[in-house]
C-alpha positions in Angstrom: -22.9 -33.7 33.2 -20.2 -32.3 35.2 -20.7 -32.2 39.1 -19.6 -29.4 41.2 -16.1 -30.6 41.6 -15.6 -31.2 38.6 -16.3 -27.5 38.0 -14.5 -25.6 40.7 -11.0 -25.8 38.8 -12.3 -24.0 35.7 -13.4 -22.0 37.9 -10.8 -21.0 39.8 -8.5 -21.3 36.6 -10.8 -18.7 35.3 -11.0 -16.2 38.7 -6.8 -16.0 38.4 -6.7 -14.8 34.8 -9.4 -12.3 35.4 -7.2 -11.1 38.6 -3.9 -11.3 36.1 -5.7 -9.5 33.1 -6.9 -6.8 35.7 -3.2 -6.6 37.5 -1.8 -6.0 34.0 -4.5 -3.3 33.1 -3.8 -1.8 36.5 0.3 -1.9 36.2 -0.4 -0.2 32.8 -2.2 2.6 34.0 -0.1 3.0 37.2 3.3 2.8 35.4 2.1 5.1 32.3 1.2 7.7 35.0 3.8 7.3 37.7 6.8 5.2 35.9 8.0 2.2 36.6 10.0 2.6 39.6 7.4 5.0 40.8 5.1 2.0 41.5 5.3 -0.4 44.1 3.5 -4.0 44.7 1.3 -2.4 47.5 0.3 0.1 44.7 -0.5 -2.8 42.3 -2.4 -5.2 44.5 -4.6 -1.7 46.1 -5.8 -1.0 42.4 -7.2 -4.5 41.9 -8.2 -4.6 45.5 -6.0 -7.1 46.9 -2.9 -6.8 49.7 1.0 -6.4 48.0 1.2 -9.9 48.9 -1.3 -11.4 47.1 0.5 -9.9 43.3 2.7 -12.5 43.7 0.5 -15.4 43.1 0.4 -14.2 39.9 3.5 -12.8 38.9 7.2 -13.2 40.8 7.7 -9.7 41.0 6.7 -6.1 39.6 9.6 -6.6 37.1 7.5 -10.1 35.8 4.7 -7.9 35.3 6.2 -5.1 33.2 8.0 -8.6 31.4 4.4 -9.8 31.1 3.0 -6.0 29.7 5.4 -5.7 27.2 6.3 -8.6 25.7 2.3 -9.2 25.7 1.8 -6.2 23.7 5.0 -6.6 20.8 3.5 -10.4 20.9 -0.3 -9.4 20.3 0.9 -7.1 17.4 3.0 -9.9 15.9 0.5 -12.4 15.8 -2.8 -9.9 15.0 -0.6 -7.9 12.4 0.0 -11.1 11.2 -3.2 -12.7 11.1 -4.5 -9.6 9.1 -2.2 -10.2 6.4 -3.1 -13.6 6.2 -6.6 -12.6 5.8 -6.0 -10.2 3.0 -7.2 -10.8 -0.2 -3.9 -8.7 -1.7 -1.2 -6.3 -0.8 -3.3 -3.3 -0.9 -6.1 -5.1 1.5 -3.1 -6.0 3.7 -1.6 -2.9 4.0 -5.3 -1.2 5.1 -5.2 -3.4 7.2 -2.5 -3.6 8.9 -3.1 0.2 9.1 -6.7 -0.2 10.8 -5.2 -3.2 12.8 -2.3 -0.7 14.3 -4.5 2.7 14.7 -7.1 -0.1 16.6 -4.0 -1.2 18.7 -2.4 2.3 19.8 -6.2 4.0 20.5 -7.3 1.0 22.7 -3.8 0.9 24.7 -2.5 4.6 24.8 -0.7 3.6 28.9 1.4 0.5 27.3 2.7 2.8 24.3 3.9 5.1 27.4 5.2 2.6 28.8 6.8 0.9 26.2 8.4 4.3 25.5 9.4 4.8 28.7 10.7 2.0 31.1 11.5 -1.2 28.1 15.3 -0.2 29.7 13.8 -1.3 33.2 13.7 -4.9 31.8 16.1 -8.0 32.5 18.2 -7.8 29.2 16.9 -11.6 28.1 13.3 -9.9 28.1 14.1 -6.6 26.7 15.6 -8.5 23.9 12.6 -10.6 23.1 10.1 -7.3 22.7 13.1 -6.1 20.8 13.1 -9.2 18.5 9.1 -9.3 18.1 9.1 -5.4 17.3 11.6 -6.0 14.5 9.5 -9.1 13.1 6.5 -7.0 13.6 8.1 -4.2 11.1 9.3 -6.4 8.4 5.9 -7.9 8.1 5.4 -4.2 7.2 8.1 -4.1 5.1 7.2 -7.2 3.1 3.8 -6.1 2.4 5.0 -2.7 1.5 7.3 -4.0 -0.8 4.5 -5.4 -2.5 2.9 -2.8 -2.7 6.2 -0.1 -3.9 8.1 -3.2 -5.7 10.8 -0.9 -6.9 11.5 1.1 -3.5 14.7 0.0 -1.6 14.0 -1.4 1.8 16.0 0.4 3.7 13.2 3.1 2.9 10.2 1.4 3.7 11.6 0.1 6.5 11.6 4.2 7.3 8.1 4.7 5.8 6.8 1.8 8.4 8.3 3.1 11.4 7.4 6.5 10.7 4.0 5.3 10.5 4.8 4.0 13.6 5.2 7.2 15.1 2.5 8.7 13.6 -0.3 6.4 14.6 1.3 5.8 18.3 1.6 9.2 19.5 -1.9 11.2 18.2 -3.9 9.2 20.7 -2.0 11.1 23.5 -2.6 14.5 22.5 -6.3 13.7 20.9 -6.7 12.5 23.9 -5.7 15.8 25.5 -8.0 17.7 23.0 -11.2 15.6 24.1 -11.3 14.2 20.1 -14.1 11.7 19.4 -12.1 8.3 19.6 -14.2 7.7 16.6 -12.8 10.9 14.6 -9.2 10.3 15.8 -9.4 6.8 14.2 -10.2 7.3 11.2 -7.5 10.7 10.6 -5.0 8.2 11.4 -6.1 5.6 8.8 -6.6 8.6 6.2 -2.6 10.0 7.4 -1.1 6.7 7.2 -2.6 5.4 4.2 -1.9 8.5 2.2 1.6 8.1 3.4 2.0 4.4 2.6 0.1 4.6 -0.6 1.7 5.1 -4.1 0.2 8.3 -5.6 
């Protein structure tokens, strides 16, 4: 059985992602809402409830934490979109899914698609490359799986058919929102508007 020593590391190991995860939730609301350079550390660190000074024992600076918004988000939709597919049992399951895995994505973080929109320009160019690179991986897992599904379609247009989808599903939540839609009802006109885009008639 572990002692109390033993135990406090975990622990505080624990306590700093929590304050991370809650900085980043924070810096995504603050930056959708105010833009990037409309935000300062003090701002950051008085939404969590901590002084500007204490941001930076978790990130170097509030360009690290747009780096670590961003490149969170393109990585989360790399790996889940992927993980989906995996799970699929063949292109048309994969393609739902990806669809209910996206609509999912965009209605549970509606700030980081503002951002994303807005201030990817404010990042260092080594960082703004790597979202770049994991957005285009993300889309040609699309593409793959949508040439599966159109086999005789050239891939220049589903690559258009995926990022149109793209725009689709990522900017209803904002005016739904705006309406007062059900989340519930917004979801699922975004998997019946994409699929009946992507699908073969």
């Amino acid at each position: 059985m572990s002692s109390r020593e033993d135990l406090m590391p975990t622990l505080r190991s624990r306590a700093k992602a929590s304050r991370r995860d809650a900085l980043l939730a924070a810096a995504a609301e603050l930056f959708a809402r105010s833009g990037f350079n409309g935000v300062s550390i003090e701002d950051l660190g008085a939404a969590v409830g901590v002084s500007g000074p204490a941001v930076y024992r978790h990130f170097t600076g509030k360009q690290a934490v747009l780096t670590a918004l961003l490149v969170g988000a393109s990585d989360d939709l790399m790996t889940g979109g992927q993980a989906v597919v995996d799970a699929a049992a063949d292109a048309p399951g994969a393609l739902a899914a990806l669809v209910r895995f996206h609509v999912r994505f965009a209605l549970d973080n509606p700030d980081v698609i503002r951002v994303q929109d807005r201030d990817l320009g404010s990042l260092p160019d080594t960082d703004r490359h790597r979202v770049r690179a994991l957005q285009r991986a993300y889309v040609e897992l699309w593409v793959s799986v949508l040439g599966q599904v159109h086999p005789s379609t050239p891939v220049t247009l589903l690559r258009m058919r995926a990022h149109a989808t793209f725009g689709l599903i990522n900017s209803t939540p904002h005016s739904a929102a705006a309406a007062s839609a059900p989340a519930e009802t917004v979801r699922a006109l975004l998997e019946e508007m994409a699929l009946a885009a992507l699908t073969p008639r």
